[in-house]
N, CA, C and O atoms as CSV, one atom per row, in Angstrom:
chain,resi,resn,atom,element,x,y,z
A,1,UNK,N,N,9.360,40.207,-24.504
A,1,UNK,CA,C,9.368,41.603,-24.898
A,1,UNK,C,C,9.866,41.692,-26.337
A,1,UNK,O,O,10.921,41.165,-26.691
A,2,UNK,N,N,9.037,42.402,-27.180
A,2,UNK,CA,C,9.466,42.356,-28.538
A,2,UNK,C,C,10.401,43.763,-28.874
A,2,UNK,O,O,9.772,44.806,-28.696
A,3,UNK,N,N,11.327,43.867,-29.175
A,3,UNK,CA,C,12.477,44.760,-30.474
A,3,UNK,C,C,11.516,46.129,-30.030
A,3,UNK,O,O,11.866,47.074,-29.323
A,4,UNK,N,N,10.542,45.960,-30.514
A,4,UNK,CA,C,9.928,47.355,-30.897
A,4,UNK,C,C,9.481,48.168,-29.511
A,4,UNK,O,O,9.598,49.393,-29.477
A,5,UNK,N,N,8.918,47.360,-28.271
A,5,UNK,CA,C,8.693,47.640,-26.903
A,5,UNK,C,C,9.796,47.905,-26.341
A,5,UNK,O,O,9.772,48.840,-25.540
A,6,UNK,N,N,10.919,47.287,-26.536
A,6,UNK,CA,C,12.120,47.528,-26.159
A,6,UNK,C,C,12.693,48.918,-26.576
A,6,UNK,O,O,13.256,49.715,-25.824
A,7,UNK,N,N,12.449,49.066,-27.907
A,7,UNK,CA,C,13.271,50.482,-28.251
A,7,UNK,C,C,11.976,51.250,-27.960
A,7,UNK,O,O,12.422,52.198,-27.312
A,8,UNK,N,N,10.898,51.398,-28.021
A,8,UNK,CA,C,10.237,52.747,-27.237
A,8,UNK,C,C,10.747,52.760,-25.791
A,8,UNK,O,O,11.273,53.798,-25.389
A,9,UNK,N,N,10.628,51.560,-24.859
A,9,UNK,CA,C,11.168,51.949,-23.470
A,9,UNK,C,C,12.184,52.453,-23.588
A,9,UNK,O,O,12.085,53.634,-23.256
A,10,UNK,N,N,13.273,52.166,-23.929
A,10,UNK,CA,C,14.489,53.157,-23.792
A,10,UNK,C,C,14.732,54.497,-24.475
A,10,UNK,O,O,15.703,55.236,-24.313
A,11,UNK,N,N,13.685,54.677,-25.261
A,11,UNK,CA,C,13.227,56.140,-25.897
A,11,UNK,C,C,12.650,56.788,-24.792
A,11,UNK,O,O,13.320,57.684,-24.278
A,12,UNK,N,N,11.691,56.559,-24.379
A,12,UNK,CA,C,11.268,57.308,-23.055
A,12,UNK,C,C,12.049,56.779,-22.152
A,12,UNK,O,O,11.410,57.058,-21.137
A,13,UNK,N,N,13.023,56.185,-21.778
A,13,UNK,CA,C,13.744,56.241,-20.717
A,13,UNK,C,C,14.922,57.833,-21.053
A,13,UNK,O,O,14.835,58.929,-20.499
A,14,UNK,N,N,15.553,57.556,-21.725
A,14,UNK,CA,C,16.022,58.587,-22.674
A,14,UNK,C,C,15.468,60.092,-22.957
A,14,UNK,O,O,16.100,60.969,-23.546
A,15,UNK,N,N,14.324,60.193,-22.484
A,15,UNK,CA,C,13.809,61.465,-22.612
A,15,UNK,C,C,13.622,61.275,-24.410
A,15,UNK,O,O,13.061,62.306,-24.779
A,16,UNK,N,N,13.726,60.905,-24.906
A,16,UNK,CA,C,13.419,60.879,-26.616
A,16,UNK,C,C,12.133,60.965,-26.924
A,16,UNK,O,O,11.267,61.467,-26.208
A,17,UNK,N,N,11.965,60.423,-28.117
A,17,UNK,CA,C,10.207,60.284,-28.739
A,17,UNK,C,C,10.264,59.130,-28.468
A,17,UNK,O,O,11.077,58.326,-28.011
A,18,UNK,N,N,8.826,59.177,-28.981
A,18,UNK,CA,C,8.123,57.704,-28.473
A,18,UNK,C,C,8.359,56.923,-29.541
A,18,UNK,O,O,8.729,55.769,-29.329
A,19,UNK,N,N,8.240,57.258,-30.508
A,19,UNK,CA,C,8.052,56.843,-32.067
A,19,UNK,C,C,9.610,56.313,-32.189
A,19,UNK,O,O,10.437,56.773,-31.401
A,20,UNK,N,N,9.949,55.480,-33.038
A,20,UNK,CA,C,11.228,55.145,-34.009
A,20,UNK,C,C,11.355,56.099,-35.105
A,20,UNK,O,O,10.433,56.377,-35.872
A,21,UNK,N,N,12.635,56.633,-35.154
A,21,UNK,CA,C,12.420,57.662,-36.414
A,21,UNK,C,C,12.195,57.122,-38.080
A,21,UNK,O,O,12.966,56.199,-38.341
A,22,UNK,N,N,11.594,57.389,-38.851
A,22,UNK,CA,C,11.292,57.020,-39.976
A,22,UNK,C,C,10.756,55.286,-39.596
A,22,UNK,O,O,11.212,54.168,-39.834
A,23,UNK,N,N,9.518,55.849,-38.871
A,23,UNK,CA,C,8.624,54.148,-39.008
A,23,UNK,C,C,7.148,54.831,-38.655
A,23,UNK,O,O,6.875,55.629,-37.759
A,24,UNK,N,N,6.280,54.231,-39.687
A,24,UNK,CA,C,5.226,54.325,-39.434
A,24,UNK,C,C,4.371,53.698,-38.473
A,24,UNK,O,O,5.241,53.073,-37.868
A,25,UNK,N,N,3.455,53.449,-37.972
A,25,UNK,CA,C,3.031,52.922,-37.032
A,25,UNK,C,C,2.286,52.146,-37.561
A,25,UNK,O,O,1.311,51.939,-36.838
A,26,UNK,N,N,2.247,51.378,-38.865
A,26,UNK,CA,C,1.825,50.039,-39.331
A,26,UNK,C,C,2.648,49.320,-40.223
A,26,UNK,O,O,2.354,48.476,-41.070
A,27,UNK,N,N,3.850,49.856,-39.845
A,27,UNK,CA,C,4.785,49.164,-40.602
A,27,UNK,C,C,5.069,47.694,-39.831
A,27,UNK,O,O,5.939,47.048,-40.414
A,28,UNK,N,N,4.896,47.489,-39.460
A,28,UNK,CA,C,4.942,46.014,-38.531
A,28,UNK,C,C,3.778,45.435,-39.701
A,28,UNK,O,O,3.901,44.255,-40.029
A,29,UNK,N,N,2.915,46.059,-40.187
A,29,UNK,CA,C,1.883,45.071,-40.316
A,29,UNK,C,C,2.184,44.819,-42.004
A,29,UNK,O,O,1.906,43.797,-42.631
A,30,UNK,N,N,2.736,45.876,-42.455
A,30,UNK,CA,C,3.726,45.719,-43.870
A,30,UNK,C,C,4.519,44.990,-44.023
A,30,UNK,O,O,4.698,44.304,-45.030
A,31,UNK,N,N,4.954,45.002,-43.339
A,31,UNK,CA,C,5.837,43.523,-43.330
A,31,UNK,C,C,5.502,42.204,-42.932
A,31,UNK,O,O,6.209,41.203,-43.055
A,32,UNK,N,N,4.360,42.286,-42.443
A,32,UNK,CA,C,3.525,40.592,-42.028
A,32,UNK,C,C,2.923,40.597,-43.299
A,32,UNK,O,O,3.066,39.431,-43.669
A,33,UNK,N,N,2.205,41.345,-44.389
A,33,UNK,CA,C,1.916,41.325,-45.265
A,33,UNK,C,C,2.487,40.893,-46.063
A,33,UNK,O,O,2.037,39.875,-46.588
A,34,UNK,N,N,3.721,41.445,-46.525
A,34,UNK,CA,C,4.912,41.103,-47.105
A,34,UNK,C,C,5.126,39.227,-46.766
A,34,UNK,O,O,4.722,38.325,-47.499
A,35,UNK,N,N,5.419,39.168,-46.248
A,35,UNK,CA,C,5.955,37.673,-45.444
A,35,UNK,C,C,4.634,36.459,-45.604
A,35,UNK,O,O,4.621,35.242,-45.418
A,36,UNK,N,N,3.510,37.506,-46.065
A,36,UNK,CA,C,2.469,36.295,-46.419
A,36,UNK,C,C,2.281,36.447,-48.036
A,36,UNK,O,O,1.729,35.518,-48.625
A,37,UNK,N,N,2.651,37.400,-48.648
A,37,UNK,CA,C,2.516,37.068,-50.003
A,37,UNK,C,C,3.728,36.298,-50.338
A,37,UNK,O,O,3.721,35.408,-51.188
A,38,UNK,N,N,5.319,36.832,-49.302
A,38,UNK,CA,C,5.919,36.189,-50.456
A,38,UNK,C,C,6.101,34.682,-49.871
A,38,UNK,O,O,7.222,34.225,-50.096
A,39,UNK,N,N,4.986,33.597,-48.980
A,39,UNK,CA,C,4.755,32.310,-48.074
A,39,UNK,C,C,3.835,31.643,-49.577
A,39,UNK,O,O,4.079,30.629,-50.231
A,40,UNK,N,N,2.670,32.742,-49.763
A,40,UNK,CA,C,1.728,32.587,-51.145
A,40,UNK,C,C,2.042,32.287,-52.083
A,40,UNK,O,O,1.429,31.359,-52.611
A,41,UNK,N,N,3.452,33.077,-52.969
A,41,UNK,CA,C,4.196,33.137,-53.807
A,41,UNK,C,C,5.068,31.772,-53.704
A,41,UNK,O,O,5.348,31.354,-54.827
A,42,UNK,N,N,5.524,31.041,-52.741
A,42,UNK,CA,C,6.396,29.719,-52.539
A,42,UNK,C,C,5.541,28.973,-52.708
A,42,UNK,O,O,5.868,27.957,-53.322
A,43,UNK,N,N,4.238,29.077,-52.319
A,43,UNK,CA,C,3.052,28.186,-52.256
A,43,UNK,C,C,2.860,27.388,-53.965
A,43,UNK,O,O,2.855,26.220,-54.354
A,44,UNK,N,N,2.741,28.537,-54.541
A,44,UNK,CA,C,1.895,29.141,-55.887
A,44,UNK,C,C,3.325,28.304,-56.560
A,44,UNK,O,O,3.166,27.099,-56.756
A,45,UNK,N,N,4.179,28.679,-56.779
A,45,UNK,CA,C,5.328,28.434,-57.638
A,45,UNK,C,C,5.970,27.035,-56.908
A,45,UNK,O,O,7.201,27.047,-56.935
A,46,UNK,N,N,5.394,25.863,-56.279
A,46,UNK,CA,C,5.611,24.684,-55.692
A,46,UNK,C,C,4.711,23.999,-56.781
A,46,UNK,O,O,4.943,23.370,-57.814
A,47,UNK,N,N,3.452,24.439,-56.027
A,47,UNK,CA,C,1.959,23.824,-57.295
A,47,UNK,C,C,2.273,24.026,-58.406
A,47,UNK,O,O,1.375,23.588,-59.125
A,48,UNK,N,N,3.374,24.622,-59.215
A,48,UNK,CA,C,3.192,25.110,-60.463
A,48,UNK,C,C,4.492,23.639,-60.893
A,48,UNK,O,O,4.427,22.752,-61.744
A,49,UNK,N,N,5.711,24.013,-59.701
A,49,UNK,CA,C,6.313,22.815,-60.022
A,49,UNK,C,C,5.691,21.129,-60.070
A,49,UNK,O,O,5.759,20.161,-60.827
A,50,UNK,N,N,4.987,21.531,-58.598
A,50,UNK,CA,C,4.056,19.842,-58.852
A,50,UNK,C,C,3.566,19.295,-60.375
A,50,UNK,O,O,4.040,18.346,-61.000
A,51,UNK,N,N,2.482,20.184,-60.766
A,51,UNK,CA,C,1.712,19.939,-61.740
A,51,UNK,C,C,2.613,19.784,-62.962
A,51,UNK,O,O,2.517,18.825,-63.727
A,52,UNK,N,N,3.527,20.815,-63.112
A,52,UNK,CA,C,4.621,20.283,-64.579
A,52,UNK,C,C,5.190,18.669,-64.153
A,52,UNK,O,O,5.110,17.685,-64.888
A,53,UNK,N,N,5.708,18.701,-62.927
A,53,UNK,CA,C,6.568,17.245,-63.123
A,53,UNK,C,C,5.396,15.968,-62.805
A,53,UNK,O,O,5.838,14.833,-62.983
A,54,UNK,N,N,4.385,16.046,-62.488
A,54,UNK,CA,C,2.978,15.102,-62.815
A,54,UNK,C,C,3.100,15.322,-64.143
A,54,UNK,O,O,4.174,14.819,-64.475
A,55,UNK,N,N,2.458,15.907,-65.262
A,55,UNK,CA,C,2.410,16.311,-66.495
A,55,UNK,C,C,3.289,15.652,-67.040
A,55,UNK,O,O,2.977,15.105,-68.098
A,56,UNK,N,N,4.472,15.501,-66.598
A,56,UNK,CA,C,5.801,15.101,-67.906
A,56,UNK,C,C,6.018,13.785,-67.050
A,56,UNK,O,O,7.075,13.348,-67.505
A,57,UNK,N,N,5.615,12.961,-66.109
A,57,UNK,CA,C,5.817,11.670,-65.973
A,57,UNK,C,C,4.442,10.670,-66.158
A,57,UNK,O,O,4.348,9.446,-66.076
A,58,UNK,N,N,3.440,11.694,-66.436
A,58,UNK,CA,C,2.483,10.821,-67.022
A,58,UNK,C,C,2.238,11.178,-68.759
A,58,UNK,O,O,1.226,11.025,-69.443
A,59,UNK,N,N,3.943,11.839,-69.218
A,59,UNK,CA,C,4.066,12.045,-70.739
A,59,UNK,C,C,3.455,12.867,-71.571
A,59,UNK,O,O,3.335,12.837,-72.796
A,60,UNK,N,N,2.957,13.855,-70.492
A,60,UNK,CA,C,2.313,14.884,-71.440
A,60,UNK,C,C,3.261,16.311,-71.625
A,60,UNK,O,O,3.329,17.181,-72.494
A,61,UNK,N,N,3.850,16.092,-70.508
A,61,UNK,CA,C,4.853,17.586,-70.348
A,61,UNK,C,C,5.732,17.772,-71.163
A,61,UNK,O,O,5.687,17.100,-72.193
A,62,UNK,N,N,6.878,18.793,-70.968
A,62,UNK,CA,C,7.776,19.233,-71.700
A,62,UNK,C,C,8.921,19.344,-70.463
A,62,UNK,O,O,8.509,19.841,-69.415
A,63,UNK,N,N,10.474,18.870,-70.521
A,63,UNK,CA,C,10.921,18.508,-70.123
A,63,UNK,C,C,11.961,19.924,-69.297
A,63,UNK,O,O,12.533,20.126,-68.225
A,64,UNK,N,N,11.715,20.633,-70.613
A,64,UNK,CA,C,12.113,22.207,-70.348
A,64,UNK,C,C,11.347,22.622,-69.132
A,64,UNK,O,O,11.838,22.730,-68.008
A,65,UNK,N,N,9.673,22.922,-69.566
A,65,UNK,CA,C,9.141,23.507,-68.283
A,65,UNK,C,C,9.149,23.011,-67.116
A,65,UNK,O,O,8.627,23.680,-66.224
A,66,UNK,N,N,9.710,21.771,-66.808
A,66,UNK,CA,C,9.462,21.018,-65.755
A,66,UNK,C,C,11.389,21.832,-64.664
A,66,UNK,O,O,11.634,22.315,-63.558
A,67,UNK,N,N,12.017,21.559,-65.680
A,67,UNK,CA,C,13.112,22.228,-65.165
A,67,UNK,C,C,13.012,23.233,-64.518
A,67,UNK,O,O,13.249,23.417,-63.324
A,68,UNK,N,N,12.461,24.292,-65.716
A,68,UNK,CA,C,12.145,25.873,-65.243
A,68,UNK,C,C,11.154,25.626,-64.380
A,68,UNK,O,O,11.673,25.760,-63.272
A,69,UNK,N,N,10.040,25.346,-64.246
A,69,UNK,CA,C,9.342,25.286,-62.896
A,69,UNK,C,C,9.991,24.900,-61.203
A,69,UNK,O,O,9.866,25.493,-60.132
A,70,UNK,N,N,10.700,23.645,-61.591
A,70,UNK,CA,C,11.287,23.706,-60.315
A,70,UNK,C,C,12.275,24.083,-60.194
A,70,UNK,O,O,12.776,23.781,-59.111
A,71,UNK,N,N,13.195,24.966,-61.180
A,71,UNK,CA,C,13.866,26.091,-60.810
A,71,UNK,C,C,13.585,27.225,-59.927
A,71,UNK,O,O,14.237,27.714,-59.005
A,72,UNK,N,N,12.386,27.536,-60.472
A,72,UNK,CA,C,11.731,29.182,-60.220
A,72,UNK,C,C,11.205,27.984,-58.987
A,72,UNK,O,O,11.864,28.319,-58.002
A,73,UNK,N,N,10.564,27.075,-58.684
A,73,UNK,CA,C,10.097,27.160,-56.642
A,73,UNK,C,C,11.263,26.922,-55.725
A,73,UNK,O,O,11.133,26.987,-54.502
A,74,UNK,N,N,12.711,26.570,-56.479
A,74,UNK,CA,C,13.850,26.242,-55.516
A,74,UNK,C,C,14.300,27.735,-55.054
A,74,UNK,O,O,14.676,28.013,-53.915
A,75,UNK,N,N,14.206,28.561,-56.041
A,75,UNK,CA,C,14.654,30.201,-55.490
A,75,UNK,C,C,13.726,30.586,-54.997
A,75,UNK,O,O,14.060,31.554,-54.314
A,76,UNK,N,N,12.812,30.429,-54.930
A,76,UNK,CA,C,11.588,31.389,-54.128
A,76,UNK,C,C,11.765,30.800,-52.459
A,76,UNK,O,O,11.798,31.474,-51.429
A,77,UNK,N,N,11.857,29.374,-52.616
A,77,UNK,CA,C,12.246,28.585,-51.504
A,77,UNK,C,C,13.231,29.451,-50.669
A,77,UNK,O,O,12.932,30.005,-49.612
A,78,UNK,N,N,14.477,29.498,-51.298
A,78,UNK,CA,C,16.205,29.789,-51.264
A,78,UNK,C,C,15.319,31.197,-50.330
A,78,UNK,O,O,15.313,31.255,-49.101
A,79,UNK,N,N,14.753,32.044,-51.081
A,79,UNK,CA,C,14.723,33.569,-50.668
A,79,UNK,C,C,14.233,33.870,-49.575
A,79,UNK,O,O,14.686,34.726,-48.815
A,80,UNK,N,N,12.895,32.940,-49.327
A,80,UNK,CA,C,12.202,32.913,-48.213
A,80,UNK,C,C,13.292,32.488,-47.125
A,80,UNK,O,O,13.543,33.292,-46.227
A,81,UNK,N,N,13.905,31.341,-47.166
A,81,UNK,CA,C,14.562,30.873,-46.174
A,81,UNK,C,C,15.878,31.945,-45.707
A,81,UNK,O,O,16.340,31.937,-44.566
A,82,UNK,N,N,16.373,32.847,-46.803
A,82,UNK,CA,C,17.674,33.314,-46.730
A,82,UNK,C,C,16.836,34.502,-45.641
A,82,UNK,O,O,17.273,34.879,-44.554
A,83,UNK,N,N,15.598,34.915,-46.262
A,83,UNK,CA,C,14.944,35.806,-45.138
A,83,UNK,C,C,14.667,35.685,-43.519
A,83,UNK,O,O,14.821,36.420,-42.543
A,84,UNK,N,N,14.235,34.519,-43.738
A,84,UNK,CA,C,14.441,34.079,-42.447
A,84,UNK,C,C,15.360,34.248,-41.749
A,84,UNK,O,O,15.376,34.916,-40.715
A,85,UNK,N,N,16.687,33.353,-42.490
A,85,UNK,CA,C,18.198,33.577,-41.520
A,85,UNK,C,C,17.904,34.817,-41.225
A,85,UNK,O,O,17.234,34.904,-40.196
A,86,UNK,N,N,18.241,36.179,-41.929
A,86,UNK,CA,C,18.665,37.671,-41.491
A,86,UNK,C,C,17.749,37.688,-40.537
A,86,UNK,O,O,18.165,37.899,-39.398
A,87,UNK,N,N,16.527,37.511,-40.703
A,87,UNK,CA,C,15.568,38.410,-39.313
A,87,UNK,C,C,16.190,37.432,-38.467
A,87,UNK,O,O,17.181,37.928,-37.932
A,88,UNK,N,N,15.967,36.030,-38.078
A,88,UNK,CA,C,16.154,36.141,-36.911
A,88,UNK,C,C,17.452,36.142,-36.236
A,88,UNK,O,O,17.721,35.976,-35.046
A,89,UNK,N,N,18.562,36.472,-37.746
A,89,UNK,CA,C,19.965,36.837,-36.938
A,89,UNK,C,C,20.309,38.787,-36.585
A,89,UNK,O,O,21.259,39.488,-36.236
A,90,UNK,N,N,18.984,38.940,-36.922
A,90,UNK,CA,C,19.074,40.412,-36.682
A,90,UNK,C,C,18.284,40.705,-35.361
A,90,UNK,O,O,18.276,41.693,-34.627
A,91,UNK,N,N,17.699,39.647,-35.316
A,91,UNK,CA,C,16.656,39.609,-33.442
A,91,UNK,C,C,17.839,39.115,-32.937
A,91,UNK,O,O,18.294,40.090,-32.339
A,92,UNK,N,N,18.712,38.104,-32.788
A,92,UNK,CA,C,19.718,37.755,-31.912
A,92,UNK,C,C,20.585,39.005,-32.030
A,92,UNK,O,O,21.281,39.288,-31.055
A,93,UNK,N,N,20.623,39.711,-33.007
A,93,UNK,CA,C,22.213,40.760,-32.442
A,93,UNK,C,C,21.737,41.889,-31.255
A,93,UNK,O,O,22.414,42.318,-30.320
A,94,UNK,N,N,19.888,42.319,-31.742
A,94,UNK,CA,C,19.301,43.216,-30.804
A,94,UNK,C,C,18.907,43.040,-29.561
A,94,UNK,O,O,18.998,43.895,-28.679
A,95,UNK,N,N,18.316,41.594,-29.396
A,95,UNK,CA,C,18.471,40.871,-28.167
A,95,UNK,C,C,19.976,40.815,-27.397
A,95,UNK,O,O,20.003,40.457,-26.219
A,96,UNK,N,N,20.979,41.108,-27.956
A,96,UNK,CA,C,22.415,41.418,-27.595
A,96,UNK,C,C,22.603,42.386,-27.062
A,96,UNK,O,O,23.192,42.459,-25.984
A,97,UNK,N,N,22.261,43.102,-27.535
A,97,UNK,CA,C,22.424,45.047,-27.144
A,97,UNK,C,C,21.937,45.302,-26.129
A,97,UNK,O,O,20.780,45.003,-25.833
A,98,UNK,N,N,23.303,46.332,-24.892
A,98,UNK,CA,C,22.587,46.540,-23.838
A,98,UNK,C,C,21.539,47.692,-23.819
A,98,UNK,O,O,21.596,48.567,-24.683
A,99,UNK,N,N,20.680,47.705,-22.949
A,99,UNK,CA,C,19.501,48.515,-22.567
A,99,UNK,C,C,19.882,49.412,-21.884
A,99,UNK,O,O,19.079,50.231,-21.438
């Protein structure tokens, strides 16, 4: 049973609305959206690190961009993952909560 089935049942158990207040009814899919550009974006800024540190060990690169490249894919990395933790420590606290 997912978060969202869960809080409509106890909305209509509740006599309430059906709806979550302030949620659209494709906001689920805004946020899968979300979660694939910014999967794209780790993707994109990995390849960008690959290709600089190929480039500068077969002596063509610059030693700077190779830094800054795999700078910028270690935080994109960092962000994605830090995202992760919260959701699914925010599914364990709701999975907590009694019904």
């Amino acid at each position: 049973m997912t978060p969202a089935i869960a809080a409509k049942a106890y909305s209509k158990l509740a006599g309430g609305a059906t709806e979550l207040p302030g949620r659209a009814g494709g906001a689920g899919e805004d946020f899968a959206a979300m979660l694939k550009t910014a999967m794209a974006d780790v993707a994109q800024t990995g390849a960008v690190a690959d290709k600089a540190s190929l480039n500068a060990a077969a002596g063509q690169g610059n030693l700077v961009d190779v830094i800054t490249a795999v700078s910028a894919s270690e935080l994109n990395m960092q962000t994605v993952v830090t995202l992760r933790d919260r959701v699914i420590e925010s599914y364990q606290q709701i999975m907590q909560m009694p019904i």
